[in-house]
N, C-alpha and C positions, 0 to 999 in steps of 0.2 A: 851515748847510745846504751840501752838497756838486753840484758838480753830477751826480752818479751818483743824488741820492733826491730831485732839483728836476722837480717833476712841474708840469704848467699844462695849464690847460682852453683849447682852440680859445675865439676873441672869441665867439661864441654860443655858449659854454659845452655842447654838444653830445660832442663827444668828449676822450679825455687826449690832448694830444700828447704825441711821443717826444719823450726830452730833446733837445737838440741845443747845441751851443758856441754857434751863432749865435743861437740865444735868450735865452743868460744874460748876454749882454753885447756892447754895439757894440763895445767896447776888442776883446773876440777876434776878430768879425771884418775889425777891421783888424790884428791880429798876425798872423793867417792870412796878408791880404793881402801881409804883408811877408815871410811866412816865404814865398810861392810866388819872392814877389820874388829872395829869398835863393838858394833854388833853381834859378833860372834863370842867375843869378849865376856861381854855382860849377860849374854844370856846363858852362856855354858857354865859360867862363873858366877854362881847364887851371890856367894858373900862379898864379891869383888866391890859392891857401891861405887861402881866409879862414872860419875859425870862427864858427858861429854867434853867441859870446859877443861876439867882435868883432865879427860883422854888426851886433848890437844897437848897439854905441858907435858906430859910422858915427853921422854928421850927416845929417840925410835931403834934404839936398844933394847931399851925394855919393854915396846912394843914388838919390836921383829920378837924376840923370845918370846914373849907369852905367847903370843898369836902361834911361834913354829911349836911348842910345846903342847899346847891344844892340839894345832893340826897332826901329833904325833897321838896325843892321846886318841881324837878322832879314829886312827887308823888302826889304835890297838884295839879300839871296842869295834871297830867293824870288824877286826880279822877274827875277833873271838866270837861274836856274833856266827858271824858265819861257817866257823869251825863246830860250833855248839850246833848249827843246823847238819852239816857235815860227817856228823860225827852220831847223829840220832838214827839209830836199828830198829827194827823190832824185834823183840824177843821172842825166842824159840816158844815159850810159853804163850803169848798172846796170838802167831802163827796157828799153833795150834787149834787156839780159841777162835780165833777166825775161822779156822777150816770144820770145826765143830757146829758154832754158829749159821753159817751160812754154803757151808758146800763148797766144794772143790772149784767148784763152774761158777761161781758168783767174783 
């Protein structure tokens, strides 16, 4: 049986569900899992060159690391992002220039 003609009835047997990967198997949705992994990998990481074939060989050592070190880097460039918005004033000087420019009431 393939999974293109793997059909299965909802647990009250009421309607067919649609096939899906994540029903024929836990293994795929952890392969999934690895392949977003993989994804995020190569694309964050210009010079990384690394093949999916070779993504597979990794130790998942050295996959949980890069991947939590990303997801650490990720959260430092959002928190600075965001502090950099944060942290933007306008100055006494351009106030002024506002209030020069266009009035009090604008």
């Amino acid at each position: 049986m393939t999974f293109s003609n793997h059909k299965k009835k909802s647990e009250d047997n009421t309607e067919e569900l649609t096939p899906s990967p994540y029903r024929t198997s836990p293994t795929w949705a952890m392969e999934s899992f690895f392949i977003d992994i993989y994804s995020l990998l190569v694309h964050r990481i210009k010079g990384l060159g690394l093949s999916l074939s070779d993504f597979w060989q990794w130790d998942t050592w050295t996959t949980s690391k890069m991947y939590c070190m990303e997801l650490e880097l990720i959260d430092e460039e959002d928190k600075a992002l965001n502090d950099d918005e944060d942290s933007k004033q306008d100055s006494e000087e351009m106030k002024d220039l506002y209030e020069e420019m266009w009035g009090e009431d604008v």
